[in-house]
TIROSE-775761 format. One record per atom (N, C-alpha, C): residue number from 0; atom name; x, y, z. Coordinates in nm, 2 decimals, padded with zeros to 4 digits, always signed. Layout:
// TIROSE-775761
  nr atom     c1     c2     c3
 NUM   CA      X      Y      Z
...
This chain:
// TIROSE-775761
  nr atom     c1     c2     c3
   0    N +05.34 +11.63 +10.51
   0   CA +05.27 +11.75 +10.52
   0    C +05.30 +11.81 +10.66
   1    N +05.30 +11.91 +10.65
   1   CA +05.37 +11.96 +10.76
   1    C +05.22 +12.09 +10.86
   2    N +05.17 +12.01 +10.97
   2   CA +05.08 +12.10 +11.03
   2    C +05.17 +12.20 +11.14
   3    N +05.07 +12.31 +11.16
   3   CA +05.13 +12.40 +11.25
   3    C +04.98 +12.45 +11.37
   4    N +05.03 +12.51 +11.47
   4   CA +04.90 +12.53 +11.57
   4    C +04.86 +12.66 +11.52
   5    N +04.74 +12.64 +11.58
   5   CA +04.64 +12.75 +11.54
   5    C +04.64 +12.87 +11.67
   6    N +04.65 +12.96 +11.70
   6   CA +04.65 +13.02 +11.79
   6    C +04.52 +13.13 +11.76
   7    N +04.45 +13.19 +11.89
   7   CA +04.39 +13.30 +11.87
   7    C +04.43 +13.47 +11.92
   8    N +04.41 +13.53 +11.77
   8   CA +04.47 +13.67 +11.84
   8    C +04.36 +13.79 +11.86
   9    N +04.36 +13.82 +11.96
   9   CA +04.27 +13.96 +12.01
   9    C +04.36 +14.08 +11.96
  10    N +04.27 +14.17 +11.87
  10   CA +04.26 +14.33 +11.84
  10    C +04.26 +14.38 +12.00
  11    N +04.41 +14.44 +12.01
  11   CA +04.38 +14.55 +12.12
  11    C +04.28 +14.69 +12.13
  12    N +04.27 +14.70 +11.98
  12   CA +04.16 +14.78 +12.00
  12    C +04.02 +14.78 +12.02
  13    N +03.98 +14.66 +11.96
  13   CA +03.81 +14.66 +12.05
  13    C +03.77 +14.46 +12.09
  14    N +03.95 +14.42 +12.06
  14   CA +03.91 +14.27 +12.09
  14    C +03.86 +14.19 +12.04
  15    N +03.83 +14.22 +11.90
  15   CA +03.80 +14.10 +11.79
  15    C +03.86 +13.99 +11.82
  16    N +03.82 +13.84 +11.78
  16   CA +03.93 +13.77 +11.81
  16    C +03.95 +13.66 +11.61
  17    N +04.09 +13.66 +11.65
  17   CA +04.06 +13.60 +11.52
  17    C +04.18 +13.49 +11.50
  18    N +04.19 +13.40 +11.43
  18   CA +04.28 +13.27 +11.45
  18    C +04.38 +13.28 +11.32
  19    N +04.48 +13.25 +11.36
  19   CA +04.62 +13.25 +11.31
  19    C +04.73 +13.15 +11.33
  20    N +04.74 +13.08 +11.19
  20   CA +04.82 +13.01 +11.21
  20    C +05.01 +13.07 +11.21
  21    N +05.05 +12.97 +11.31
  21   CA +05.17 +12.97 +11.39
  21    C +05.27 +12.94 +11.22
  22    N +05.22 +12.88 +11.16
  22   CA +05.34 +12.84 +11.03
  22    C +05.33 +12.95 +10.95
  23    N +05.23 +13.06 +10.95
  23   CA +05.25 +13.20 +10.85
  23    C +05.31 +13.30 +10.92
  24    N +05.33 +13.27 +11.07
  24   CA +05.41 +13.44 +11.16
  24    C +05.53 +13.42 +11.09
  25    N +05.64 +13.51 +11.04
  25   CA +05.76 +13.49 +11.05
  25    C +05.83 +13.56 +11.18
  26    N +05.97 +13.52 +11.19
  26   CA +06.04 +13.50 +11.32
  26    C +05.98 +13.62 +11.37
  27    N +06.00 +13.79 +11.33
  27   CA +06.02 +13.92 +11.37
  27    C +05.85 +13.94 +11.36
  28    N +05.74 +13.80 +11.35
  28   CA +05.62 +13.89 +11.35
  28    C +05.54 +13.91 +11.24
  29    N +05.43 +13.97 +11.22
  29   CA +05.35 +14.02 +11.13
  29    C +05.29 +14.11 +11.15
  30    N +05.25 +14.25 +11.07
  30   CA +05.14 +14.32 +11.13
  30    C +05.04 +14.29 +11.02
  31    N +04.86 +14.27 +11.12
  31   CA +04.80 +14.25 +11.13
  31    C +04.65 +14.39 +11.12
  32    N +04.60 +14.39 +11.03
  32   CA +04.47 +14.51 +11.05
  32    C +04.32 +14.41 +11.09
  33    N +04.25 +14.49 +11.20
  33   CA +04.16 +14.44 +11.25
  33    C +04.05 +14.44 +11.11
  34    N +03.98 +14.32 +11.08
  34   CA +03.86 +14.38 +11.02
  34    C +03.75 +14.47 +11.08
  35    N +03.71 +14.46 +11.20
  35   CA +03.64 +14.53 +11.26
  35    C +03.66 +14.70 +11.27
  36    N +03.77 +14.72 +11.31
  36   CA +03.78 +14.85 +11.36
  36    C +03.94 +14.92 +11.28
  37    N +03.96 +14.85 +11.22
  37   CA +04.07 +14.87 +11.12
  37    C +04.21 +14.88 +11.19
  38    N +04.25 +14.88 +11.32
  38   CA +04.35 +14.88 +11.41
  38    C +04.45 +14.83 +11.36
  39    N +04.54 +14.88 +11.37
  39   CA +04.68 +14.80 +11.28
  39    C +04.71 +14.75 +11.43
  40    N +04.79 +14.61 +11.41
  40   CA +04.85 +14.53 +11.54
  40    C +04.99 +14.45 +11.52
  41    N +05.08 +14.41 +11.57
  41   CA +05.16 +14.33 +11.55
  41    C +05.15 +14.21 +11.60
  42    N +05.14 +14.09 +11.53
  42   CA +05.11 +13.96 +11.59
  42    C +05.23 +13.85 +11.53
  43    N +05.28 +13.83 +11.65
  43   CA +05.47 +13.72 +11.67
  43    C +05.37 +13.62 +11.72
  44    N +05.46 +13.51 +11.72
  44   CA +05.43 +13.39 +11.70
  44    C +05.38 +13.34 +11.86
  45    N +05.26 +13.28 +11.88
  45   CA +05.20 +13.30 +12.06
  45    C +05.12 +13.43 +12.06
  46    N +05.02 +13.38 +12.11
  46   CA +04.88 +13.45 +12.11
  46    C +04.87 +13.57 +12.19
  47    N +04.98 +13.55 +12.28
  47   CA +04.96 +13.66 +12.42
  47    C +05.09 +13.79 +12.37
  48    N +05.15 +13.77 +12.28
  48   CA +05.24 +13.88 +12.21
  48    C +05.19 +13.95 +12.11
  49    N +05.04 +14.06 +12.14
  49   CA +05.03 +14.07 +12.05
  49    C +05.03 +14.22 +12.11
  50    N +05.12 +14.30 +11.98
  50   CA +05.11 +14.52 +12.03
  50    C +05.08 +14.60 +11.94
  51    N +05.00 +14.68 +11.98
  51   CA +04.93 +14.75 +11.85
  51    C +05.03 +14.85 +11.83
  52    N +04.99 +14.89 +11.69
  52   CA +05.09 +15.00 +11.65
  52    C +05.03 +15.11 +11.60
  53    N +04.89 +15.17 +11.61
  53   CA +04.79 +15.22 +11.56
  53    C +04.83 +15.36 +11.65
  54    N +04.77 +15.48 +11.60
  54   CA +04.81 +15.59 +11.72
  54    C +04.75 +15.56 +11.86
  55    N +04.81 +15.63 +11.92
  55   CA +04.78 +15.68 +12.06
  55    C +04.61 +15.67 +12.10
  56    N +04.57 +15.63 +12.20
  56   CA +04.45 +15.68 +12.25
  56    C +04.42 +15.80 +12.22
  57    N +04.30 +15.83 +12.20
  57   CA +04.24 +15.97 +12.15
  57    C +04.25 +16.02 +12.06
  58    N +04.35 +15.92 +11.97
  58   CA +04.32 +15.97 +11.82
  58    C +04.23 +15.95 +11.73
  59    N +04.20 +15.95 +11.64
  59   CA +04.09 +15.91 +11.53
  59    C +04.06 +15.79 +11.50
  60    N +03.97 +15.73 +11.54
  60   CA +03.91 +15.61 +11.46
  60    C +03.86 +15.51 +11.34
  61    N +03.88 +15.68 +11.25
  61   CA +03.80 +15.69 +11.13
  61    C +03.85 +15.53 +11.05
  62    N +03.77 +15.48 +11.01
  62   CA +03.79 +15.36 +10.96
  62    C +03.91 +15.43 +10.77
  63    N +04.00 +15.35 +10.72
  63   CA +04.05 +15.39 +10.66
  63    C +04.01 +15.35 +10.46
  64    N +04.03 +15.42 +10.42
  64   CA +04.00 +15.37 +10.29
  64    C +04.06 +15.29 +10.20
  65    N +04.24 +15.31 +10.26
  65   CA +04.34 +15.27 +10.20
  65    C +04.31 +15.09 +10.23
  66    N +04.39 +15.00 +10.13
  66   CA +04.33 +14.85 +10.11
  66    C +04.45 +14.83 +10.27
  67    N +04.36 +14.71 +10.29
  67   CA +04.45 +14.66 +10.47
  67    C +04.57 +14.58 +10.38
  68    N +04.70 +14.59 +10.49
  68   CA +04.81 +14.53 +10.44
  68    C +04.77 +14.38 +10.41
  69    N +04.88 +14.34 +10.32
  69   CA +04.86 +14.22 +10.25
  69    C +04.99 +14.13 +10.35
  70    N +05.05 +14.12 +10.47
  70   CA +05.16 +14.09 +10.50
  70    C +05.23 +13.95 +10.40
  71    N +05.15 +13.82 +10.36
  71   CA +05.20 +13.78 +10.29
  71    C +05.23 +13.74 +10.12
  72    N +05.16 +13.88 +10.11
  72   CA +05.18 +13.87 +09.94
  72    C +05.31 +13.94 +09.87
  73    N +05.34 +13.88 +09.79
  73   CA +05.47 +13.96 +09.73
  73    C +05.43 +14.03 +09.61
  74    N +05.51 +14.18 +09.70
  74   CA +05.52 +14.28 +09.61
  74    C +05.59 +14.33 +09.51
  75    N +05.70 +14.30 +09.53
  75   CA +05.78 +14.33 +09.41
  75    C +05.80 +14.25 +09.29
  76    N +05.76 +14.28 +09.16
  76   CA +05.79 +14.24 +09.07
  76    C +05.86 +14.13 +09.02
  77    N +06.05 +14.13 +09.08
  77   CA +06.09 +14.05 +09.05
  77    C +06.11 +13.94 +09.12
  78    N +06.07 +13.92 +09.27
  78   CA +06.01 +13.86 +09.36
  78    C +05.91 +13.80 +09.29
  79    N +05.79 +13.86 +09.26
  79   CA +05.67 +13.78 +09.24
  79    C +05.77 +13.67 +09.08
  80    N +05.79 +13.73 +09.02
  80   CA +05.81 +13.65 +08.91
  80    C +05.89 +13.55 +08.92
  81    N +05.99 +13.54 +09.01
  81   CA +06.11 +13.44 +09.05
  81    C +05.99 +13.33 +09.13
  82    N +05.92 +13.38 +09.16
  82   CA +05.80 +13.27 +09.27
  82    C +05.72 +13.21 +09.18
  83    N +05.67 +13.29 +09.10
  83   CA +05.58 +13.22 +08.99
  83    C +05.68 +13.13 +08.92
  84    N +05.78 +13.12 +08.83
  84   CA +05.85 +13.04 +08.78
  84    C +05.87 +12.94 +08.83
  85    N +05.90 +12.95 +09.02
  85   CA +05.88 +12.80 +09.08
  85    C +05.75 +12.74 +09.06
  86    N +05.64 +12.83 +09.10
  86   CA +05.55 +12.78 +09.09
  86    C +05.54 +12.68 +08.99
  87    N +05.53 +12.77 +08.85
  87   CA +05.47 +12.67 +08.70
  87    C +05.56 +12.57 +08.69
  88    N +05.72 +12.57 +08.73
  88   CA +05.81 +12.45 +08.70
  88    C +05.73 +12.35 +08.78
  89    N +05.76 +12.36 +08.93
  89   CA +05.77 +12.32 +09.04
  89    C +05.58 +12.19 +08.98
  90    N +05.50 +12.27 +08.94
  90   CA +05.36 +12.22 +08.86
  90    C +05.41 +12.11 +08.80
  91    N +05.45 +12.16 +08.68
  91   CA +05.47 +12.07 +08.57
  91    C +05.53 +11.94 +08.59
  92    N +05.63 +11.92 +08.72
  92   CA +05.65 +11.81 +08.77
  92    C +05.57 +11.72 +08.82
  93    N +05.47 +11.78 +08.95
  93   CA +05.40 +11.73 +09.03
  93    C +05.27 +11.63 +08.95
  94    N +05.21 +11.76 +08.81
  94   CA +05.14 +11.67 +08.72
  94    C +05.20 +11.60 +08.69
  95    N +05.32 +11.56 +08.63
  95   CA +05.34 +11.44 +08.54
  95    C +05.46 +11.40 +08.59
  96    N +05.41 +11.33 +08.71
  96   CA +05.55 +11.29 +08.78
  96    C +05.62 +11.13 +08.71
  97    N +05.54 +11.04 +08.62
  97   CA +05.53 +10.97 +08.59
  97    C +05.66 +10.97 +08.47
  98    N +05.56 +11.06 +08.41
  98   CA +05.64 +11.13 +08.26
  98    C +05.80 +11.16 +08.29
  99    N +05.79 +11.26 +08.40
  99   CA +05.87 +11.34 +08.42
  99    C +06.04 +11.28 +08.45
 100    N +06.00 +11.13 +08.55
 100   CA +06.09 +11.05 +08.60
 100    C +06.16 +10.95 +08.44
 101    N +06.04 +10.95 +08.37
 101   CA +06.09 +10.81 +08.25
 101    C +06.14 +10.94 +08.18
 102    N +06.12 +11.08 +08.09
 102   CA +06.18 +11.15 +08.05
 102    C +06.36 +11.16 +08.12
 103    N +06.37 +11.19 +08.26
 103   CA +06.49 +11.18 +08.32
 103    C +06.58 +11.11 +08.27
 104    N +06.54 +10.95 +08.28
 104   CA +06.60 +10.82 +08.24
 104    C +06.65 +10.82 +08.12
 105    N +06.53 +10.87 +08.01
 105   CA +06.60 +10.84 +07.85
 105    C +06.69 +11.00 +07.81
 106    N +06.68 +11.09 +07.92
 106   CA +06.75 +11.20 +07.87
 106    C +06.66 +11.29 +07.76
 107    N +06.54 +11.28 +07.79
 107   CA +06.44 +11.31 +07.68
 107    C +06.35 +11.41 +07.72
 108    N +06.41 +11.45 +07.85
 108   CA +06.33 +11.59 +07.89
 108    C +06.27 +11.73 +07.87
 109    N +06.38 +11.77 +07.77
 109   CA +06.34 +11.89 +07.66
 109    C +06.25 +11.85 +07.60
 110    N +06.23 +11.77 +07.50
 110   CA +06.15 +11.69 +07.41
 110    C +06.04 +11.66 +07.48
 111    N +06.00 +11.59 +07.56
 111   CA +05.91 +11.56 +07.64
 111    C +05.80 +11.65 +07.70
 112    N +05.92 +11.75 +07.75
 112   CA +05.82 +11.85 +07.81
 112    C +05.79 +12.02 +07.75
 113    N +05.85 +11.96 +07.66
 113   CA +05.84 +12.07 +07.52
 113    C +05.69 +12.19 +07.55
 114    N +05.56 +12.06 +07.52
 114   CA +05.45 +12.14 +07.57
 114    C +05.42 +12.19 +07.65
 115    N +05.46 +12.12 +07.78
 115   CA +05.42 +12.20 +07.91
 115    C +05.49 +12.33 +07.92
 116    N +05.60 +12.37 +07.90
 116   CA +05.69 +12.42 +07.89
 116    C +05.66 +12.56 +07.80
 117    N +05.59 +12.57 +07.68
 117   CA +05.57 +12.60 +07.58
 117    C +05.44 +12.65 +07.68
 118    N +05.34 +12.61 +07.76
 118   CA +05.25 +12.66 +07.79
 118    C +05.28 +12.73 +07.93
 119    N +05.32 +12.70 +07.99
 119   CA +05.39 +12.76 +08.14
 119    C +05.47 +12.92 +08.07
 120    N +05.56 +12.89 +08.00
 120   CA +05.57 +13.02 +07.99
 120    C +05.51 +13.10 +07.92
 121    N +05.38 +13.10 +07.85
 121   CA +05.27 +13.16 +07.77
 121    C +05.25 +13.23 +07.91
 122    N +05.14 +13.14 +07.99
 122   CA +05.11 +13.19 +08.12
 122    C +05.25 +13.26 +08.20
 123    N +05.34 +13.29 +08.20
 123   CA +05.43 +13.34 +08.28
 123    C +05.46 +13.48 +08.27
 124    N +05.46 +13.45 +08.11
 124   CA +05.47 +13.57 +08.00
 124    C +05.33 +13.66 +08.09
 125    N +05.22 +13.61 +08.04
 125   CA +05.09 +13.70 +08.09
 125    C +05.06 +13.74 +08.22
 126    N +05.16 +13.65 +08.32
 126   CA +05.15 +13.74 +08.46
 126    C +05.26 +13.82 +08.47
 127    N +05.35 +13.84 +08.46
 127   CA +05.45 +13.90 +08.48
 127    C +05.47 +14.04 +08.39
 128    N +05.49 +13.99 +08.28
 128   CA +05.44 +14.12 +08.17
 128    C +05.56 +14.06 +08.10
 129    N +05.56 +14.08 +07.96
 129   CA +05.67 +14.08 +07.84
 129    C +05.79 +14.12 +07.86
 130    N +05.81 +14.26 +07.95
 130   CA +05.91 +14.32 +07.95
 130    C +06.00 +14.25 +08.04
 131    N +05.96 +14.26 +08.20
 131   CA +06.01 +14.12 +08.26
 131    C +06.03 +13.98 +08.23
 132    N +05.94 +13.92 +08.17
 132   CA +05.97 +13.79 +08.16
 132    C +06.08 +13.82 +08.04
 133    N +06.09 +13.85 +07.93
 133   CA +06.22 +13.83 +07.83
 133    C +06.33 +13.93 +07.91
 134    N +06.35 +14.03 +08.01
 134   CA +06.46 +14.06 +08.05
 134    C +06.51 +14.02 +08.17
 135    N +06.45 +13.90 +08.19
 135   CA +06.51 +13.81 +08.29
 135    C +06.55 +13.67 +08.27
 136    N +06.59 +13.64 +08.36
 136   CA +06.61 +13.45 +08.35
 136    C +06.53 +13.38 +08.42
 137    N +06.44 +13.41 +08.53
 137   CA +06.36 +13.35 +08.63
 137    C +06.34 +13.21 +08.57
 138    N +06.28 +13.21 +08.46
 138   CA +06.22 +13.08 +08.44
 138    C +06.26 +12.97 +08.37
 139    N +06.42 +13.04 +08.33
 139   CA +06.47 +12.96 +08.18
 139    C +06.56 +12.86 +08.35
 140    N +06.63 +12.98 +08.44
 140   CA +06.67 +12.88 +08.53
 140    C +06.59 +12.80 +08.67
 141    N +06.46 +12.88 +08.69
 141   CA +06.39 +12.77 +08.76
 141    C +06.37 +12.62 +08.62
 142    N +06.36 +12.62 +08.51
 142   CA +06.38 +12.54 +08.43
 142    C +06.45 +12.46 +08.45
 143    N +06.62 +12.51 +08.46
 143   CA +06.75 +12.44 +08.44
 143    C +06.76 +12.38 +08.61
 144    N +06.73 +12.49 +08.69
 144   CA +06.73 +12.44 +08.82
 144    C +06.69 +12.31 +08.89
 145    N +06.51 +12.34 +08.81
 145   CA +06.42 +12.22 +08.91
 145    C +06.39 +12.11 +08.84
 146    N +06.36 +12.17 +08.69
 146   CA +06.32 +12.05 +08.62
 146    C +06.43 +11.99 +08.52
 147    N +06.55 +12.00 +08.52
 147   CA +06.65 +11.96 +08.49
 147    C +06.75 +11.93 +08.55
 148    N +06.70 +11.89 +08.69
 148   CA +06.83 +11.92 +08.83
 148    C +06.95 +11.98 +08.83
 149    N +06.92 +12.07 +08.78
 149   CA +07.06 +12.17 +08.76
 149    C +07.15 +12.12 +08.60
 150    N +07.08 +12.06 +08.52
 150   CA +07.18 +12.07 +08.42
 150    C +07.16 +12.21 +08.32
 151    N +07.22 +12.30 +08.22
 151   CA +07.14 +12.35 +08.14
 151    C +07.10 +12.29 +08.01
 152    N +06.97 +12.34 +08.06
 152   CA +06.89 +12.24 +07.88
 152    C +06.88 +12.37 +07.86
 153    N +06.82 +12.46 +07.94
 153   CA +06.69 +12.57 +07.86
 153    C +06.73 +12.65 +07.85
């Protein structure tokens, strides 16, 4: 398991302070919206680099309606669905790690993991939507990728 430091970062704009972990900044940074006062900020990795990007002094304050950035959620579709596929494969191992290794051995891993498999993509199907999940591969080769170490079964 891999820990990271916690640093604390102050809103330039009215100095909220709030804690952030050092393993979520990536290299170039994050930008950051204050809860308090809605300030958009840029916050890099180290507490004392932090620059707002919000207008100029003397502009408007008005708190905003629009939802605050999501910096690490993925947005795009075929992004999110390539991540999910790791996700459910990447699962289906961790539960049945037992299974998963004696399936390996006898070559019986289609067969074995038939169910899980059968239900992972049910659920894959209903996050992503129909249209994507059957005009893609995301899952047939996180499949072939993770839980077949690269052979093609699926």
């Amino acid at each position: 398991m891999t820990f990271h430091a916690v640093f604390m970062v102050a809103c330039p704009g009215c100095s909220a302070r709030y804690p952030v972990d050092s393993g979520k900044v990536p290299a170039g940074g994050v930008r950051a919206r204050c809860g308090k006062c809605t300030s958009i900020f840029l916050v890099e990795s180290g507490a004392v680099r932090v620059r707002a990007t919000t207008a100029p002094a003397g502009a408007s304050r008005k708190p905003r309606k629009a939802e605050a950035p999501r910096p690490f959620a993925v947005t795009d579709p075929a992004d999110r669905a390539a991540r999910l596929a790791r996700v459910l494969v990447s699962d289906m191992i961790r539960y049945h790690r037992d299974r998963y290794e004696r399936a390996l051995e006898r070559g019986t891993l289609k067969e074995d993991f038939a169910e899980e498999v059968r239900r992972s993509w049910s659920e894959y199907v209903r996050r992503v939507g129909e249209d994507l999940a059957h005009d893609s591969r995301y899952f047939q080769d996180e499949l072939n990728t993770t839980l077949a170490c690269g052979e093609q079964l699926f």
